[in-house]
N, CA, C and O atoms as a printed pandas DataFrame, in Angstrom:
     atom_number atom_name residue_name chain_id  residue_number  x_coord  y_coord  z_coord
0              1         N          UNK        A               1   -2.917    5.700   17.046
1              2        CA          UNK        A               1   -2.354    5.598   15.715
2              3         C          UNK        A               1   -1.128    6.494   15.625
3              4         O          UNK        A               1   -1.024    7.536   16.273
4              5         N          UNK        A               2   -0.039    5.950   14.637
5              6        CA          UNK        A               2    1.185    7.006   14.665
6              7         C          UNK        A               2    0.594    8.056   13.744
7              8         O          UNK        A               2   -0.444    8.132   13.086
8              9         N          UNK        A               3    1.830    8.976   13.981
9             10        CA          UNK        A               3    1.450   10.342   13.201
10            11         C          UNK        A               3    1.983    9.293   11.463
11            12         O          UNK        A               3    2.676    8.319   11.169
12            13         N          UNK        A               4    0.893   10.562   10.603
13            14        CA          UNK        A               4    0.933   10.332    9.169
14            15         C          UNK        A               4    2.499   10.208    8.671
15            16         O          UNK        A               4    3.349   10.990    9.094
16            17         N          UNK        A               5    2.874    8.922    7.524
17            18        CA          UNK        A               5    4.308    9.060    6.784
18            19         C          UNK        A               5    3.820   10.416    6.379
19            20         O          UNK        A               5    2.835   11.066    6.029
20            21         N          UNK        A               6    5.448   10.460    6.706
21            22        CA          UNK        A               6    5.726   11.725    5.651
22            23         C          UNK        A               6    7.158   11.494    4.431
23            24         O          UNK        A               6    7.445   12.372    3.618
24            25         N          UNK        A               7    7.902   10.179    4.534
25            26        CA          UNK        A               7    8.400    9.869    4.052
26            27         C          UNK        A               7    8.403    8.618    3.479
27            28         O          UNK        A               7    7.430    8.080    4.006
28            29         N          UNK        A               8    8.967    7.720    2.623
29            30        CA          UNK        A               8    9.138    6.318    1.752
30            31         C          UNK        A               8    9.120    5.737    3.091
31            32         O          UNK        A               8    8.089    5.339    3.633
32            33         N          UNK        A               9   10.179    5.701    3.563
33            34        CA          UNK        A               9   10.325    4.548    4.810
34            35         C          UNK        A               9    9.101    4.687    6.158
35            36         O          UNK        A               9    8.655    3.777    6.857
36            37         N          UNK        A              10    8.794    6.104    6.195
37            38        CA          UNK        A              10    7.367    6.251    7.258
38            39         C          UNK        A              10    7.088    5.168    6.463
39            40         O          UNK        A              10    7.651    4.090    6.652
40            41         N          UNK        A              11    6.208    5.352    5.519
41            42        CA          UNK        A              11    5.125    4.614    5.157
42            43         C          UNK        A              11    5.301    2.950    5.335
43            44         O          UNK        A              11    4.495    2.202    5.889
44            45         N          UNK        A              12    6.520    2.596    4.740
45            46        CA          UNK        A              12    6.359    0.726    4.803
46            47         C          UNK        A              12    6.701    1.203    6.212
47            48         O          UNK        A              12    5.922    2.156    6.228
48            49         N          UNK        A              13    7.283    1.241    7.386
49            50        CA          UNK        A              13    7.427    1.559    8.773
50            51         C          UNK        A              13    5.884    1.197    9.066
51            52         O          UNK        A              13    5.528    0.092    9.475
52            53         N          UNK        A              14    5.054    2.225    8.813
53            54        CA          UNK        A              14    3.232    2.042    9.610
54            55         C          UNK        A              14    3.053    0.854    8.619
55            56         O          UNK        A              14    2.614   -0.114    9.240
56            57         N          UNK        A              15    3.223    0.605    7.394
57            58        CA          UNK        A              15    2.565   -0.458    7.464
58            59         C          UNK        A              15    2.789   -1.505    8.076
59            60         O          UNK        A              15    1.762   -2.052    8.477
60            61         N          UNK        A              16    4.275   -2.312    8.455
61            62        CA          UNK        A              16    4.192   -2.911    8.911
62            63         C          UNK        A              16    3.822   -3.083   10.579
63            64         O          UNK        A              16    3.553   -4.153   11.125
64            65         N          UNK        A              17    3.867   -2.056   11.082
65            66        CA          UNK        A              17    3.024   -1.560   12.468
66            67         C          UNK        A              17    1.914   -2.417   12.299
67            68         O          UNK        A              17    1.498   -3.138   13.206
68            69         N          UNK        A              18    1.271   -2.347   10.828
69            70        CA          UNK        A              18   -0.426   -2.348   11.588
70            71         C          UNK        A              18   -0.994   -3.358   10.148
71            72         O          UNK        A              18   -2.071   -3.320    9.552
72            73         N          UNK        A              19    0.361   -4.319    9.901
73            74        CA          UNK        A              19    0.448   -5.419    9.192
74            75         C          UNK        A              19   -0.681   -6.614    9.724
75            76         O          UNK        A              19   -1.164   -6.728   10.850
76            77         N          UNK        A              20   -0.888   -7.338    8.675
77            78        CA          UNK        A              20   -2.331   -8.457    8.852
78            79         C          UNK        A              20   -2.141   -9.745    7.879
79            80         O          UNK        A              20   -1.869   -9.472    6.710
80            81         N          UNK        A              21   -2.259  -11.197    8.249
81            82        CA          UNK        A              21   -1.306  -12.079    7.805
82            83         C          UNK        A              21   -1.896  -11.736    6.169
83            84         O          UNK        A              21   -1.165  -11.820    5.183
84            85         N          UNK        A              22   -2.883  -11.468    6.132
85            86        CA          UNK        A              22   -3.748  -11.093    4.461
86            87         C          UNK        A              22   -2.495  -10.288    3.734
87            88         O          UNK        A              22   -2.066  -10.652    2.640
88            89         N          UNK        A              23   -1.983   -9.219    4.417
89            90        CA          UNK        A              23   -1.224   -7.973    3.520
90            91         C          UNK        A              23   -0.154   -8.725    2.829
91            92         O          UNK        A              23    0.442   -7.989    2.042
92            93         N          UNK        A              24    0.394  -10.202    2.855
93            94        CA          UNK        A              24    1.195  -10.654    1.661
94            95         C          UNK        A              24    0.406  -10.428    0.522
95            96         O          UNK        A              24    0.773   -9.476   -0.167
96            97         N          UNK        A              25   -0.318  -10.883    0.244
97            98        CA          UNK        A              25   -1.280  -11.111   -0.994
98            99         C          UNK        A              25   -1.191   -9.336   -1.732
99           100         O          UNK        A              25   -1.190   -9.124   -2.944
100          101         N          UNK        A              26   -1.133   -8.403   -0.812
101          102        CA          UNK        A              26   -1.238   -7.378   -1.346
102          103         C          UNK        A              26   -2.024   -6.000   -0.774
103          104         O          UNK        A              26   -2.602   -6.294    0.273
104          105         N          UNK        A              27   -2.240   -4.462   -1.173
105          106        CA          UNK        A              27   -2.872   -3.811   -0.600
106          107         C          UNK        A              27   -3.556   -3.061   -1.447
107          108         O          UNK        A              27   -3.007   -2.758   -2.507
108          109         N          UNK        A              28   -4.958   -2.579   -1.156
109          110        CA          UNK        A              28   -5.137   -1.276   -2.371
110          111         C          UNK        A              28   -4.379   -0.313   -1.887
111          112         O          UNK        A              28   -3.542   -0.573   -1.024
112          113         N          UNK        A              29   -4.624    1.447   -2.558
113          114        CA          UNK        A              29   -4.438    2.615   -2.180
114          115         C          UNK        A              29   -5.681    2.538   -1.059
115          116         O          UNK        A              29   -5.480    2.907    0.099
116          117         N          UNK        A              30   -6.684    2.146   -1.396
117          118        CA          UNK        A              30   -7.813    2.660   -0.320
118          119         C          UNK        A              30   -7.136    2.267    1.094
119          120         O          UNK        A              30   -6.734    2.983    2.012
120          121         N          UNK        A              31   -7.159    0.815    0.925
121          122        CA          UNK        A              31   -7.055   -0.046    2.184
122          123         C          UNK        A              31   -5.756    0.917    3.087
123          124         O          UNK        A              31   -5.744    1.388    4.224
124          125         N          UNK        A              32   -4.705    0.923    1.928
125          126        CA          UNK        A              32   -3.496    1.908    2.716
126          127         C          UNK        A              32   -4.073    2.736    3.659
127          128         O          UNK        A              32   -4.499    2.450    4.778
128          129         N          UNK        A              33   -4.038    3.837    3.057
129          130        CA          UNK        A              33   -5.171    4.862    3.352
130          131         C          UNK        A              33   -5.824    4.994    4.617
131          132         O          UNK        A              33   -5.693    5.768    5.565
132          133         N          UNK        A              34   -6.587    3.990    4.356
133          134        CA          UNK        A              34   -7.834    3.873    5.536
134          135         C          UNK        A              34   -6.799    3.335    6.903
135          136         O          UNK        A              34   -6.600    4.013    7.911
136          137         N          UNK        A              35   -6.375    2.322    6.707
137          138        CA          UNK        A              35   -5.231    1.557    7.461
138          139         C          UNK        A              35   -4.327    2.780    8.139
139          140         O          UNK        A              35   -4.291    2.845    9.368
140          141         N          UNK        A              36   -3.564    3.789    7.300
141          142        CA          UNK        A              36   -2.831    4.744    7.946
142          143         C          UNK        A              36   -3.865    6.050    8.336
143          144         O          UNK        A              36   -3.255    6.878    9.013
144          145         N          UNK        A              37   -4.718    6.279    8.176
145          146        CA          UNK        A              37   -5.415    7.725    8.116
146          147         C          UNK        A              37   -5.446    8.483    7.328
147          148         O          UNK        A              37   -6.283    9.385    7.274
148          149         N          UNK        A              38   -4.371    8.260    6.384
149          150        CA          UNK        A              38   -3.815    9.262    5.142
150          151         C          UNK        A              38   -4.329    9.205    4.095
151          152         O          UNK        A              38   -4.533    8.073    3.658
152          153         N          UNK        A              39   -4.762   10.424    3.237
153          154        CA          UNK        A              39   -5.129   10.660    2.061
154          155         C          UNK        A              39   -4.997    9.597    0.930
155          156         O          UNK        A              39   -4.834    8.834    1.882
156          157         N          UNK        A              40   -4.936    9.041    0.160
157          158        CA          UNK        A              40   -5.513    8.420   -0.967
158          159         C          UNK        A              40   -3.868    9.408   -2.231
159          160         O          UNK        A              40   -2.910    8.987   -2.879
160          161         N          UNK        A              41   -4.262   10.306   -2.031
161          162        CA          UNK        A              41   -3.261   11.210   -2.817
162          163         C          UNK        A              41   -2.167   10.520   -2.355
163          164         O          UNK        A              41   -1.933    9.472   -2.957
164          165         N          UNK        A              42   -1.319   10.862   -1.315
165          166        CA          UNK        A              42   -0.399   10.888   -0.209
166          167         C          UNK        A              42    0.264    9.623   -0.825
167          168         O          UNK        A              42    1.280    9.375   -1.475
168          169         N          UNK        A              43   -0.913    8.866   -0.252
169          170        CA          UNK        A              43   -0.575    7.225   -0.249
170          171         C          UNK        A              43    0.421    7.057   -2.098
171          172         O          UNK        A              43    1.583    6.692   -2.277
172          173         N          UNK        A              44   -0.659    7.504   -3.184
173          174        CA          UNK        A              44   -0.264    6.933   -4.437
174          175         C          UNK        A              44    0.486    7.797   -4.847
175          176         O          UNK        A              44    0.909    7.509   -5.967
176          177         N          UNK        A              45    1.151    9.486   -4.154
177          178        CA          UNK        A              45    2.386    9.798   -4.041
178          179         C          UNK        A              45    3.728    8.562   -4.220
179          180         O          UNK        A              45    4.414    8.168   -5.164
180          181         N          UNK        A              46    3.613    8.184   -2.471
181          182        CA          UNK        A              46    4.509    7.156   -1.871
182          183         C          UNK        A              46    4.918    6.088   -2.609
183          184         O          UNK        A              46    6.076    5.700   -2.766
184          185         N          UNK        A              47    3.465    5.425   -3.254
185          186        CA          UNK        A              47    3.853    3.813   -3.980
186          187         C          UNK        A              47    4.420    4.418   -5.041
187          188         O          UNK        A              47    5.603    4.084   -5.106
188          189         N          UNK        A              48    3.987    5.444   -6.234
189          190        CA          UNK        A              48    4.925    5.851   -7.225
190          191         C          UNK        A              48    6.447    5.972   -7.083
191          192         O          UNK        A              48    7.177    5.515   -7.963
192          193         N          UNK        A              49    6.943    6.579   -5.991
193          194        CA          UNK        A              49    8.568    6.780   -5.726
194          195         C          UNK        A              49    8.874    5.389   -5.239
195          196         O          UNK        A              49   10.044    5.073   -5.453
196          197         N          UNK        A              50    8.141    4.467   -4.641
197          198        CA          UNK        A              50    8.348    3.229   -4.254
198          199         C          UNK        A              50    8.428    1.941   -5.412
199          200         O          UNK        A              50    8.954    0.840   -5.250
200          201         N          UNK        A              51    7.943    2.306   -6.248
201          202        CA          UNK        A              51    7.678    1.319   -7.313
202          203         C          UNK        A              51    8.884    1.994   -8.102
203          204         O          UNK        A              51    9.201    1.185   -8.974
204          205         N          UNK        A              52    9.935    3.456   -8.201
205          206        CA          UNK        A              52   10.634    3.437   -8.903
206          207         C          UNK        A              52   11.820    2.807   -8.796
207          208         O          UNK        A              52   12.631    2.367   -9.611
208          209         N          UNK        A              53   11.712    2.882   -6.954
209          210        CA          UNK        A              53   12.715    2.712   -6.204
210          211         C          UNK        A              53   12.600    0.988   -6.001
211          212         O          UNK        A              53   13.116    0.770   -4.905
212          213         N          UNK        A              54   12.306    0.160   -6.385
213          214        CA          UNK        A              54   12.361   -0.974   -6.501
214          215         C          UNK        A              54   11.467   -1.579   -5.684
215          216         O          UNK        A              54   11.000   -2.681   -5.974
216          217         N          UNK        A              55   11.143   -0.939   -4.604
217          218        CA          UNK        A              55   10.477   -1.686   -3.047
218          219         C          UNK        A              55    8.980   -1.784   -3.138
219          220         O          UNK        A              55    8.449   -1.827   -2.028
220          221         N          UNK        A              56    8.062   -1.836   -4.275
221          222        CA          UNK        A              56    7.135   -1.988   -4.235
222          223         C          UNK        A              56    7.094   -2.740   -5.331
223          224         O          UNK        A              56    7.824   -2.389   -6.258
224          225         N          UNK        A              57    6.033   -4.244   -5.544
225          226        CA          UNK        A              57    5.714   -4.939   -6.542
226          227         C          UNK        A              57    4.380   -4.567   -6.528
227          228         O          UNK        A              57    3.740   -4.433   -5.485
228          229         N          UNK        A              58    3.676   -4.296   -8.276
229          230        CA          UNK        A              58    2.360   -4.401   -8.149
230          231         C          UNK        A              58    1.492   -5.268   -8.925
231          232         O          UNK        A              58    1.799   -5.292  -10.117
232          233         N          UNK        A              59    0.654   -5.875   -8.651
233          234        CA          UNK        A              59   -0.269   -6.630   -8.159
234          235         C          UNK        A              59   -1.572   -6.784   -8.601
235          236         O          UNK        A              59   -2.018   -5.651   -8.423
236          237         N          UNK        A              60   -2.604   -7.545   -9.128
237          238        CA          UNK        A              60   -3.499   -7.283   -9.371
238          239         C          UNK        A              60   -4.978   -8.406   -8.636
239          240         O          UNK        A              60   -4.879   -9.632   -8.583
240          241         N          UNK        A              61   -5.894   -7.836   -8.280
241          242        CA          UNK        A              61   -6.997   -8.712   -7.192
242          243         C          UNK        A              61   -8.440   -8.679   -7.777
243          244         O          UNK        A              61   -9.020   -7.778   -8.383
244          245         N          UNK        A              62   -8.836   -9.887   -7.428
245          246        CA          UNK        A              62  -10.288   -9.726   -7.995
246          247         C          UNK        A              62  -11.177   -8.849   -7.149
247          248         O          UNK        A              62  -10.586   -8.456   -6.143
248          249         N          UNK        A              63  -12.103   -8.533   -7.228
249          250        CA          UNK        A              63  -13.039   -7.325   -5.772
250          251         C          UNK        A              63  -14.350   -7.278   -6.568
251          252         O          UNK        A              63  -14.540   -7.074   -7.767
252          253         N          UNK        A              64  -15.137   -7.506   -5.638
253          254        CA          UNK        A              64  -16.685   -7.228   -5.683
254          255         C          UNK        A              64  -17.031   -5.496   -5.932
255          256         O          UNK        A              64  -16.996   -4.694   -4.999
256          257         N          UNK        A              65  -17.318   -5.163   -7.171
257          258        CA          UNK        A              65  -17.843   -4.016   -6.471
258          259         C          UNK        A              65  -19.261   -3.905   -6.133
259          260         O          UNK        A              65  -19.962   -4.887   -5.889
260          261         N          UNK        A              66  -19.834   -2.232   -6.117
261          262        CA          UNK        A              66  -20.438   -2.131   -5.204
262          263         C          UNK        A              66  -21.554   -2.826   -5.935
263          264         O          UNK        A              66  -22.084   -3.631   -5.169
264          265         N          UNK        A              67  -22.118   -2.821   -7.136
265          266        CA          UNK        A              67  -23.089   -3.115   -8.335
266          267         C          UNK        A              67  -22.886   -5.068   -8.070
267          268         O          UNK        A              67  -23.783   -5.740   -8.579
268          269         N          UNK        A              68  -22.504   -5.331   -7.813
269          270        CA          UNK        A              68  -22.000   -6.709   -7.556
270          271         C          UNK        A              68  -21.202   -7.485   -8.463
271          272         O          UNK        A              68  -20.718   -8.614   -8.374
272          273         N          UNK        A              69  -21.180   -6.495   -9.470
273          274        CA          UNK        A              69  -19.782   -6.786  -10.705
274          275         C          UNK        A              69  -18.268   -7.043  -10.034
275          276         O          UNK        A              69  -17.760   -6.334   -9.166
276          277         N          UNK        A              70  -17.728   -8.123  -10.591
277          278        CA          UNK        A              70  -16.041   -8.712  -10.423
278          279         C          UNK        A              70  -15.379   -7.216  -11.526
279          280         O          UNK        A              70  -15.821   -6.693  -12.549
280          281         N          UNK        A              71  -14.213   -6.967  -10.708
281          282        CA          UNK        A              71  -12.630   -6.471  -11.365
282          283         C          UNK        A              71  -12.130   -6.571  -10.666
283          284         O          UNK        A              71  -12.280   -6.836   -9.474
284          285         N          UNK        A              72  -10.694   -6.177  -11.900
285          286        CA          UNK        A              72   -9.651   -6.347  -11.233
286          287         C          UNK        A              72   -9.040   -4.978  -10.493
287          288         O          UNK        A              72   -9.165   -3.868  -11.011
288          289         N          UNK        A              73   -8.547   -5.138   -9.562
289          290        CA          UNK        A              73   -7.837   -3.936   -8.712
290          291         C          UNK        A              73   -6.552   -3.691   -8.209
291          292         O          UNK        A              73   -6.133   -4.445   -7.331
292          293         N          UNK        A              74   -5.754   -2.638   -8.669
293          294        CA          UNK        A              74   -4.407   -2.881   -8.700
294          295         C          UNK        A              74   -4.105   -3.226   -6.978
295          296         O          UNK        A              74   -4.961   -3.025   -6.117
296          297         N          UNK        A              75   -2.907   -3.703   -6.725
297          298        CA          UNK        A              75   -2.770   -4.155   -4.871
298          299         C          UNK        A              75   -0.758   -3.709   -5.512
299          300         O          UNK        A              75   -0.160   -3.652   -6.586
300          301         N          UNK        A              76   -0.335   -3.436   -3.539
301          302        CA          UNK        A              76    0.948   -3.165   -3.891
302          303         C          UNK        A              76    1.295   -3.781   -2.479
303          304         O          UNK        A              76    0.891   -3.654   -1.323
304          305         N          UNK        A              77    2.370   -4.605   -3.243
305          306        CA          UNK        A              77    3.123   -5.431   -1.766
306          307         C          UNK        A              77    4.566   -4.588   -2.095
307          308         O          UNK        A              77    5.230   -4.254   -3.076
308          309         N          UNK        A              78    4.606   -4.459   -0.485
309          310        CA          UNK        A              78    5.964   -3.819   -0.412
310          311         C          UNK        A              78    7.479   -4.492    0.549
311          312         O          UNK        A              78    7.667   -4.871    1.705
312          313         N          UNK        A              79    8.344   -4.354   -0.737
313          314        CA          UNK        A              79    9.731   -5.705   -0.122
314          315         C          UNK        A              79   10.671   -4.684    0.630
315          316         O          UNK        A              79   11.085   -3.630    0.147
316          317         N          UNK        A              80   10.888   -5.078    1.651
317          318        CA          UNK        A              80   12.300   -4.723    2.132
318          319         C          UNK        A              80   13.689   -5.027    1.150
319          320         O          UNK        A              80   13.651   -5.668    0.100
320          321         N          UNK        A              81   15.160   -4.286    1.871
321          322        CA          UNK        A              81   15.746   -4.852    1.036
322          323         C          UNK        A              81   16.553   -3.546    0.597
323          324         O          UNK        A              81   16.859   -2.596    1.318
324          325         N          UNK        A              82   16.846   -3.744   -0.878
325          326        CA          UNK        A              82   17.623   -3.138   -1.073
326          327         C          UNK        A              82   17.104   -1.810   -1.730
327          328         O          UNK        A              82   16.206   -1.889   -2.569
328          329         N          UNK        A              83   17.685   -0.469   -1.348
329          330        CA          UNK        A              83   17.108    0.878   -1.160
330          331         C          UNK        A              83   16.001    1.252   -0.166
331          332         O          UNK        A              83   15.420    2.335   -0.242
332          333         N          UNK        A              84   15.778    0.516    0.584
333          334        CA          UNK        A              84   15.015    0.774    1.581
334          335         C          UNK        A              84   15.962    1.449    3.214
335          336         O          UNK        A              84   17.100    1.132    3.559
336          337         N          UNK        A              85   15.026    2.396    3.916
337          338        CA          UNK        A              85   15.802    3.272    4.064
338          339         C          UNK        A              85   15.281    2.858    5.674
339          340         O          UNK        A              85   15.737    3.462    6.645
């Protein structure tokens, strides 16, 4: 695994490293996370400056939880493009 982002562009960088034809549709913070190794914090650091900065759309998914109850769960697809570094 690469070392942890430490910056906007680390991060979409590993993701698309370790991209899956599913990740159009979208990502949680968890999935990030788990996917990079990195904190949960870290991660919803990143999408905040990313979502100001234009390069993140967000998203919303249905998910089982654990009780076997449906919600919804925010997901963040991230565009190349313009301000991306």
């Amino acid at each position: 695994m690469s070392a942890k982002p430490s910056t906007f562009s680390d991060l979409i960088e590993a993701l698309r490293e370790h991209a899956k034809p599913k990740d159009a549709e979208g990502l949680t913070v968890r999935e990030i996370s788990e996917r990079l190794g990195c904190s949960r914090n870290l991660v919803q650091e990143r999408i905040l400056s990313l979502i100001e900065r234009g390069q993140v759309t967000v998203g919303r998914r249905i998910q089982k939880r654990i009780d076997g109850m449906t919600c919804h769960v925010p997901v963040y697809m991230f565009r190349a493009g313009k301000g991306a570094k």
